[in-house]
Backbone as a ProteinNet text record, in pm:
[ID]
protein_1_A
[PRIMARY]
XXXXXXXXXXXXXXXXXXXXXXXXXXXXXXXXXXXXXXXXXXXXXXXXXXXXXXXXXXXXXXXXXXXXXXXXXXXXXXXXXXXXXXXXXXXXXXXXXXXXXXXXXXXXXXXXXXXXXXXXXXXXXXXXXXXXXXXXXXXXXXXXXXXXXXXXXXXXXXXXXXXXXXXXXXXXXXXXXXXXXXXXXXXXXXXXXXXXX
[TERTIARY]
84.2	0	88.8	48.9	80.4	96.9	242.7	174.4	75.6	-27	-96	-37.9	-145.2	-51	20.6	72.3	122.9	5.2	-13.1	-115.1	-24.1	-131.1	-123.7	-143.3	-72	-95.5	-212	-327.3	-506.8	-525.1	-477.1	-552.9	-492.2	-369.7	-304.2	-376.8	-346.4	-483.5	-640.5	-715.9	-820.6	-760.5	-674.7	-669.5	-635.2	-577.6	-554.6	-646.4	-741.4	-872.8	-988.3	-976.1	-1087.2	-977.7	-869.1	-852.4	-900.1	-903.2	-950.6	-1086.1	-1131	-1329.9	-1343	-1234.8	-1193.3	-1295.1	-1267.5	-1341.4	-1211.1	-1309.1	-1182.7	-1133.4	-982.3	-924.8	-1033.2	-1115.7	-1209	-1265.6	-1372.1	-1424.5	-1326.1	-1249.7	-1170.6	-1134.1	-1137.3	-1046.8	-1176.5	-1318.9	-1430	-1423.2	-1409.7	-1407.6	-1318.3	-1198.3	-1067.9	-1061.3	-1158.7	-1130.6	-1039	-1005.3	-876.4	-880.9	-837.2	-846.3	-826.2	-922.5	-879.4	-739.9	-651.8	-539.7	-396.7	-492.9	-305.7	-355.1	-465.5	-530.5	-415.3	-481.4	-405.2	-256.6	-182.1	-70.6	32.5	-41.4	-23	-40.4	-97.4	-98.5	2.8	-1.3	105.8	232.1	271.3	431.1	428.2	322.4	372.5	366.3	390.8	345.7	207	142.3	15	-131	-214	-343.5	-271.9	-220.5	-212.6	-97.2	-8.9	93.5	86.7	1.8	2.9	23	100.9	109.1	70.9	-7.8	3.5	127.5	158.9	297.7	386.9	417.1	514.5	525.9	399.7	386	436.5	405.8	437.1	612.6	632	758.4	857.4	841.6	840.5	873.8	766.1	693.3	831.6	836.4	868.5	1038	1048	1228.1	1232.9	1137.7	1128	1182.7	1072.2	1081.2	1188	1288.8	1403.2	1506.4	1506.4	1651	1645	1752.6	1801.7	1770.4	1698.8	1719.7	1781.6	1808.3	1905.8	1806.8	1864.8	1764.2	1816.6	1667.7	1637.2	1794.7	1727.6	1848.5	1997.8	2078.1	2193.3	2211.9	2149.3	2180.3	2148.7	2112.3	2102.7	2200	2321.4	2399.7	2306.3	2225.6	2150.2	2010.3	1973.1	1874.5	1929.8	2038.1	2141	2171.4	2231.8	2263.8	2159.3	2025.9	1918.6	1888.1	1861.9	1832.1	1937.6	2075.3	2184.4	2167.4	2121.6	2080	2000.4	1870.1	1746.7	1768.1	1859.8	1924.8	1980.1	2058	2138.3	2036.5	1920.7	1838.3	1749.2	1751	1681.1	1506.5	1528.8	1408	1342.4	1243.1	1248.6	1212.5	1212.8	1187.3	1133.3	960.2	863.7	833	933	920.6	1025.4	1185.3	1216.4	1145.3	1064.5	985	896.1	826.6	686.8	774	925.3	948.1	993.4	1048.8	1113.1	984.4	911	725.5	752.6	669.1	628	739.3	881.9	993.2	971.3	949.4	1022.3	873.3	780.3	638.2	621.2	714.7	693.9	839.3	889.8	1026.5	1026.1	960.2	943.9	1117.9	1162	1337.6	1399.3	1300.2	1331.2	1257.4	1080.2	1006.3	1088.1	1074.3	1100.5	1016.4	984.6	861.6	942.7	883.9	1004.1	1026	963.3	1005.2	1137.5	1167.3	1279.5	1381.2	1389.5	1475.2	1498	1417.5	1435.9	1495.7	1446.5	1541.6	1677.5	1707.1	1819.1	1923	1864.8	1919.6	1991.7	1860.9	1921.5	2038.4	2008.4	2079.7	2209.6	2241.5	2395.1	2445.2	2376.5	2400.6	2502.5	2657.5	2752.2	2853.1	2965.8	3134.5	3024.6	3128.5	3112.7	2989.3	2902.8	2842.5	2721.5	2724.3	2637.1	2566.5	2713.3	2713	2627.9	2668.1	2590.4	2505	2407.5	2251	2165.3	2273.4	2208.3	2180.1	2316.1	2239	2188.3	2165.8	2069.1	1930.8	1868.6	1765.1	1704.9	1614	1541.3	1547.3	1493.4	1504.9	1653.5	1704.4	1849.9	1874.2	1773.7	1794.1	1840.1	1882.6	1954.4	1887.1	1801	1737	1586.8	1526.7	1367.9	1279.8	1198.3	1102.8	960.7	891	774.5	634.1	610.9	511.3	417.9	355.9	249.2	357.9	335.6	397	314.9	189.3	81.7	102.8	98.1	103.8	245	287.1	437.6	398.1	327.5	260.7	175	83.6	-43	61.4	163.8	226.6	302.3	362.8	430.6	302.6	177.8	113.6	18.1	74.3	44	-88.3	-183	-346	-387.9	-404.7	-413.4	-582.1	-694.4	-854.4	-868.7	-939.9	-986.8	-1071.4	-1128.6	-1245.3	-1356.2	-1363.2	-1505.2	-1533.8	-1465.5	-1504.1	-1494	-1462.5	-1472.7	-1654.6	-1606.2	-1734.5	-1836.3	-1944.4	-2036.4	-1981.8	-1951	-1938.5	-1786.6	-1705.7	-1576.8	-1603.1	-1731.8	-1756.2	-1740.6	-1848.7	-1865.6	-1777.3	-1657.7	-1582.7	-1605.8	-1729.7	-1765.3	-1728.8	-1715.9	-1655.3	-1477.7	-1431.3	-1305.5	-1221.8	-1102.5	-1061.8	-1037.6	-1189.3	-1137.5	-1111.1	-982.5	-978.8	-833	-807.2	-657.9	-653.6	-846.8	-790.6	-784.1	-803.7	-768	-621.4	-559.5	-422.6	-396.9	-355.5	-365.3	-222.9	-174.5	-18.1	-44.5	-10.2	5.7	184.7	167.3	293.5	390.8	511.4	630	630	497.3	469	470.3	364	357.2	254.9	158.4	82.1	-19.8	-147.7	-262.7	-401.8	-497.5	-593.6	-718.7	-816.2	-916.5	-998.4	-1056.4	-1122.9	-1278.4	-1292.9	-1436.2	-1556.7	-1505.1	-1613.4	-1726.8
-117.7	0	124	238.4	320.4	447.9	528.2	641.7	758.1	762	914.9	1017.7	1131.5	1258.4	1294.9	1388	1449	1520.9	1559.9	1608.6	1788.9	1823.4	2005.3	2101.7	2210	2284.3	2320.6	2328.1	2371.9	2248.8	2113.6	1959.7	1964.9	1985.5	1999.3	2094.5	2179.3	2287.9	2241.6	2157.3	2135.7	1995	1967.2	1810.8	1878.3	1973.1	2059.8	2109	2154.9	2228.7	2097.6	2052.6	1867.9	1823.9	1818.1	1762.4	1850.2	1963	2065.2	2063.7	2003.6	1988.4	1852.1	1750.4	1655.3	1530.1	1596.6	1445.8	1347.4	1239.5	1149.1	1140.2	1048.3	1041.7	975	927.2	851.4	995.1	1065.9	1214.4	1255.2	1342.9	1419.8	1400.5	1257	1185.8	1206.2	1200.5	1206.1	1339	1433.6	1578.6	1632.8	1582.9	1659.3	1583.6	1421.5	1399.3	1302.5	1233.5	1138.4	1016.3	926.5	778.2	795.9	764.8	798.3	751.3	627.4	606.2	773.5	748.9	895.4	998	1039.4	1134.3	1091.6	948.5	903.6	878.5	816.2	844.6	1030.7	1065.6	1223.9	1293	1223.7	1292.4	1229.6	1101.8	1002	1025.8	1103.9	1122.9	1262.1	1398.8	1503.5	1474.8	1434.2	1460.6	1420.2	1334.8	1303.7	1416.3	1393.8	1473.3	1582.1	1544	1656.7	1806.5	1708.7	1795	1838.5	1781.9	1844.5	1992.2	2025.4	2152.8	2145.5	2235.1	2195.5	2283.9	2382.5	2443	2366.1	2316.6	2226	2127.5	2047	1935.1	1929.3	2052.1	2125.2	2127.3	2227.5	2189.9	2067.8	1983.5	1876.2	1773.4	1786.1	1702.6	1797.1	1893.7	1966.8	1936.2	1929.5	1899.6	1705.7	1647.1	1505.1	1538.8	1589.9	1593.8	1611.8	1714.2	1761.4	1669.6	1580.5	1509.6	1366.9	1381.6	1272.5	1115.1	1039.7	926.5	818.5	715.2	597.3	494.3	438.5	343.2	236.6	159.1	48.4	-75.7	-113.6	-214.4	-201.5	-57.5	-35.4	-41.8	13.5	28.2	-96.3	-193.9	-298.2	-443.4	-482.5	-611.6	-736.6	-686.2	-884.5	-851.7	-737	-722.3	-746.4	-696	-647.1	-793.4	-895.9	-1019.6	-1109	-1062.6	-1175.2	-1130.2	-1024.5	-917.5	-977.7	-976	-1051.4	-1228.8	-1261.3	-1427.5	-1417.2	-1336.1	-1331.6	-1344.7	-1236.9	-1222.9	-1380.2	-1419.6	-1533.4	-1628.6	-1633.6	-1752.7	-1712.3	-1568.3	-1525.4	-1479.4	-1447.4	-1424.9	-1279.6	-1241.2	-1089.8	-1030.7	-910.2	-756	-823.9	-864.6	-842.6	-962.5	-1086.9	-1235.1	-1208	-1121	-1127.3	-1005.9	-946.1	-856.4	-924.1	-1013.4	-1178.5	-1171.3	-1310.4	-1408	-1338.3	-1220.3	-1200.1	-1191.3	-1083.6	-1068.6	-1217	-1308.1	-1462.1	-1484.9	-1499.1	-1538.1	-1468.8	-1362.7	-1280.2	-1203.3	-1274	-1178.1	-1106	-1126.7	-1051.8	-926.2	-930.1	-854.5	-779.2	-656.1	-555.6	-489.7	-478.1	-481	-561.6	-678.1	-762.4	-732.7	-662.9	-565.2	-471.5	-532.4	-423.9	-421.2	-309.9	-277.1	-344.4	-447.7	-436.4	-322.3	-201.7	-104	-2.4	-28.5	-27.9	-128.6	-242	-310.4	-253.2	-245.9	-184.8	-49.4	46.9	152.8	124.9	30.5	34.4	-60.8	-175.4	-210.9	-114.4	-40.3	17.6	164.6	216	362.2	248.6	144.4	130.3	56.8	-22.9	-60.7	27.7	7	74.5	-2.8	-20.5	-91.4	-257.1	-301.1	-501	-509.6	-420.6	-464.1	-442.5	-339.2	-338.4	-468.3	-547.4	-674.3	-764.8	-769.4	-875.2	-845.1	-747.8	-689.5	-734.1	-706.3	-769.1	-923.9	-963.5	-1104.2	-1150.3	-1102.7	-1142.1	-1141.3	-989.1	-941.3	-1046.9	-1127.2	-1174.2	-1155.9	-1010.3	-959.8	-892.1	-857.9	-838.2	-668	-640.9	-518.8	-432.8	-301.3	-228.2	-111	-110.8	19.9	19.9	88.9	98	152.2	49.2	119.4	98.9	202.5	210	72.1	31.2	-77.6	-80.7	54.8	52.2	117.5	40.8	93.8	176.8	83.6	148.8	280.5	420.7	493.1	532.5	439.5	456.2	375.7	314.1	187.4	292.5	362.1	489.4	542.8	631.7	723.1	684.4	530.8	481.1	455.6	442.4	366.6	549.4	595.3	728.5	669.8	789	778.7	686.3	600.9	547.6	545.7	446.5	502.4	381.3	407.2	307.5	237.9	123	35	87.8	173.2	204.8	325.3	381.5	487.4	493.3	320.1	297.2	261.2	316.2	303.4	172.4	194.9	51.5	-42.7	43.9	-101.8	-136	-139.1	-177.3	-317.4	-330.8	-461.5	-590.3	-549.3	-692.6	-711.7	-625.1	-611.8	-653.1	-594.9	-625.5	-525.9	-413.7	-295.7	-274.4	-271.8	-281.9	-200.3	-167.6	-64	-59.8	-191.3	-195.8	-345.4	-386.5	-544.6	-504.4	-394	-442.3	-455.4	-495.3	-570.2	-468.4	-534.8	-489.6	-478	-375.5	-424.5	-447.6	-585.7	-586.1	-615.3	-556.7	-520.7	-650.9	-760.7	-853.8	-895	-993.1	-1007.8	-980	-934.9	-944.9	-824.7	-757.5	-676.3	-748.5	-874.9	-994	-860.7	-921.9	-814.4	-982.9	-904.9	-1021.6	-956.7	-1027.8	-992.6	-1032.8	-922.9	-950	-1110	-1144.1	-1260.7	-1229.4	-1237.2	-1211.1	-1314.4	-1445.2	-1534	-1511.1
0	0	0	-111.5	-85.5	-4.4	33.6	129.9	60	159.2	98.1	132.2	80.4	47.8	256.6	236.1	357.2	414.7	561.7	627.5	602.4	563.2	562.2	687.5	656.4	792.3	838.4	763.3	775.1	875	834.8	888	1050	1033.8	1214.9	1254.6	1206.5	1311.6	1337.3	1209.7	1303	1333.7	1379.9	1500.1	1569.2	1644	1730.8	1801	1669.3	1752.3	1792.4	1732.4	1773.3	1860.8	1931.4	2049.2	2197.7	2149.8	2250.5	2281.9	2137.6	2149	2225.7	2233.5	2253	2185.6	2101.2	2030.7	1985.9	1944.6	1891.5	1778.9	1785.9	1641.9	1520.9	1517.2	1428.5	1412.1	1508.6	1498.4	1411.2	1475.3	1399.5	1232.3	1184.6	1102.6	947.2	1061	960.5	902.6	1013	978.9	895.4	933	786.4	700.5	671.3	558.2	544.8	668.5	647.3	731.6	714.1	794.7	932.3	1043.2	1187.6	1225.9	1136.5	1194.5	1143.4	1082.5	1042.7	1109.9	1186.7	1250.5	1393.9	1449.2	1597.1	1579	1468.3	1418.4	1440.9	1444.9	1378.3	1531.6	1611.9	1712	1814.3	1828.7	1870.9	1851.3	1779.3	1698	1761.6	1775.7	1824.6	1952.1	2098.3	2179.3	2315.5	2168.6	2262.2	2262.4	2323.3	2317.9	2420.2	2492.8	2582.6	2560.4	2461.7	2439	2270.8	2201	2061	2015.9	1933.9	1880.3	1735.9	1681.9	1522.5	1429.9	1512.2	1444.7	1437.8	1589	1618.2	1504	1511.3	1391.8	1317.3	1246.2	1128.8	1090.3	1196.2	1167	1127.7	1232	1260.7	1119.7	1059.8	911.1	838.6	821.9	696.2	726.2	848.7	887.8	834.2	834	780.8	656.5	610.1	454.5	401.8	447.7	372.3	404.7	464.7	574.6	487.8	377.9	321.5	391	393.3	408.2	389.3	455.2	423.9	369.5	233.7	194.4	348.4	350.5	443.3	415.7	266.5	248.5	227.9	276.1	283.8	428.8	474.8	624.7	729.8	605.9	720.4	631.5	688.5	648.1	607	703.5	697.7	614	582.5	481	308.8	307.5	186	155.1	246.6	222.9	133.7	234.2	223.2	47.7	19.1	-135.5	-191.9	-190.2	-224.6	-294.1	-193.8	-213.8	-261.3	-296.7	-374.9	-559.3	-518.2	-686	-726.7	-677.3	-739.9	-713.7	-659.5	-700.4	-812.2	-830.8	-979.4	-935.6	-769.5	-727.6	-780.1	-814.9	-888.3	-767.1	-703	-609.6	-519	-604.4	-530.4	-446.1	-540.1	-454	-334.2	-327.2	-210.3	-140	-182	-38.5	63.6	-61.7	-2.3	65.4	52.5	134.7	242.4	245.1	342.1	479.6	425.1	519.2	560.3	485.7	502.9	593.6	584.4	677.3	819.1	776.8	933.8	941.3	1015	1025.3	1185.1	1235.8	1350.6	1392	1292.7	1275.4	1140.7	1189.6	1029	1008.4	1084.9	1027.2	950.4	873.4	788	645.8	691.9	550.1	491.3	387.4	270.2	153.3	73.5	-40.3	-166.1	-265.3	-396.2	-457.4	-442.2	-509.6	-394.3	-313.9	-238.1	-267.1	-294.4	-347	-502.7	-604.4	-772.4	-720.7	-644.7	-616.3	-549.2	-482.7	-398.4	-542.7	-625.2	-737.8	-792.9	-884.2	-1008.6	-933	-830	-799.6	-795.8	-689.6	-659.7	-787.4	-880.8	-1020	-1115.2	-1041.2	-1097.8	-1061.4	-1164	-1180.8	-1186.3	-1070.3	-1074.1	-1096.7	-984.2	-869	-976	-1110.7	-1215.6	-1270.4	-1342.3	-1375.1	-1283.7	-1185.8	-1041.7	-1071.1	-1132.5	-1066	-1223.8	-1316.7	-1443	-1403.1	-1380.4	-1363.2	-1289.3	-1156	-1066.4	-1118.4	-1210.5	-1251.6	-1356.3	-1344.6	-1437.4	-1611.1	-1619.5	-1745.6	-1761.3	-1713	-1743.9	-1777.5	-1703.8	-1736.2	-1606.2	-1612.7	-1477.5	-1472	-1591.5	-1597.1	-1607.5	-1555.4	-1464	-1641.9	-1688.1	-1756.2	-1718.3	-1768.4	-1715.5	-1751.8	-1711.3	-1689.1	-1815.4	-1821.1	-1943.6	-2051.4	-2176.7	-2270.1	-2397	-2319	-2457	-2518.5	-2419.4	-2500.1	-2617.6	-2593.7	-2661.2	-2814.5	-2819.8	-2968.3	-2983	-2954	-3025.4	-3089.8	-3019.1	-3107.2	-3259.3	-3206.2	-3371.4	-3456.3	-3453.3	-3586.8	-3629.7	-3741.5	-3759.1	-3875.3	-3825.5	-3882.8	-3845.3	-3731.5	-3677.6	-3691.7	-3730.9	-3689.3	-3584.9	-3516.5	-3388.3	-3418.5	-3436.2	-3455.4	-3461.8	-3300.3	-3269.5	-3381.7	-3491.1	-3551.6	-3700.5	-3701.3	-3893.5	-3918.6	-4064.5	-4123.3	-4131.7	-4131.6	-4118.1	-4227	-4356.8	-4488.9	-4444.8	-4328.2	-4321.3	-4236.7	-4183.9	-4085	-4175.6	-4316.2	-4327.5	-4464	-4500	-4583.3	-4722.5	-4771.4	-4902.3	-4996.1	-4894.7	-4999.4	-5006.7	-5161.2	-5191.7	-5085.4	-5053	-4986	-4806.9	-4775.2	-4618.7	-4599.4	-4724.1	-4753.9	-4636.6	-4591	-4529	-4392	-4332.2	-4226.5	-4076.1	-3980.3	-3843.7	-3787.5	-3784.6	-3745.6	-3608.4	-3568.8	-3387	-3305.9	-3241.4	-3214.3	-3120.7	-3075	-2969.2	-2916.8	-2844.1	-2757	-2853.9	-2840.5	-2898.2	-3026.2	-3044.7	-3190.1	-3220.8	-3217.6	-3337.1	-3357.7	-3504.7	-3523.5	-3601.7	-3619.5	-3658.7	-3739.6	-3713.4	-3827.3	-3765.8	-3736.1	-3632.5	-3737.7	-3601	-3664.1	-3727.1	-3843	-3904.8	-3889.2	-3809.9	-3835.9	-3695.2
[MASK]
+++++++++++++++++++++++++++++++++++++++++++++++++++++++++++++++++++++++++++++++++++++++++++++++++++++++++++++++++++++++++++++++++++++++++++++++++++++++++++++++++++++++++++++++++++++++++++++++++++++

């Protein structure tokens, strides 16, 4: 699961002002609009009900934000190892993120996201240690492309008409001219020929 957006300075102020009304984190959470846990989260991290500030908060968040982080799997030997051994069994990201969860379920110093492992890959993926990561990597690649490619196939097939907007006599192809067919891009750019029967 992904993180949502960051809590804004308007939202600390009214959890500030709803702890004073003293309602609860669920209350409060309905009112600004946000899951009661990042409401009790959010208050838990400044201080508590009693000691909340929303400036403070504030600050707080925005000094997060700027302060370089250590990826997870550098800073830990026995995470780096286990990601290590993942590769040479040819495990991809997201199977050593599973096993590791499934392995170690009561020790989140062992969680990691696969997209923390593909980031911690491809950034240190330089000299030897490049090579190692190609071949650990399934597809063999060191470099991150994006998942959907579709819009990248619209742009190569120029005049392109869409199905839904050819003419009626192109269905049952009796008229000369729409003899050339459906063009259909499949695995590999094989390419094919819609089926008429």
């Amino acid at each position: 699961m992904g993180r949502g957006r960051p809590l804004q300075q308007m939202e600390r102020e009214m959890i500030a002002l709803g702890i004073k009304k003293s309602m609860s984190s669920r209350e409060i959470g309905e009112w600004i609009g946000r899951d009661h846990s990042v409401v009790s989260r959010e208050i838990k991290r400044n201080g508590g009900r009693e000691n909340y500030w929303a400036l403070r908060a504030q600050r707080w968040a925005d000094q997060l934000r700027k302060r370089p982080k250590d990826r997870k799997i550098l800073a830990s030997p026995k995470l780096a190892g286990a990601v290590q051994a993942g590769l040479r069994e040819k495990w991809s990201p997201m199977q050593m993120a599973q096993r590791l969860r499934r392995e170690h379920p009561e020790d989140d110093s062992w969680w990691v996201s696969h997209e923390t492992i593909y980031q911690t890959l491809f950034i240190q993926a330089k000299g030897t240690l490049r090579s190692e990561v190609r071949e650990g990597l399934r597809r063999g690649r060191i470099q991150r492309r994006p998942r959907s490619r579709a819009s990248e196939i619209w742009r190569k097939i120029k005049d392109m008409v869409l199905i839904s907007e050819r003419p009626p006599e192109a269905e049952d192809r009796a008229v000369p001219g729409f003899w050339e067919g459906d063009l259909i891009i499949g695995k590999d750019h094989a390419s094919g020929d819609r089926d008429s029967g």
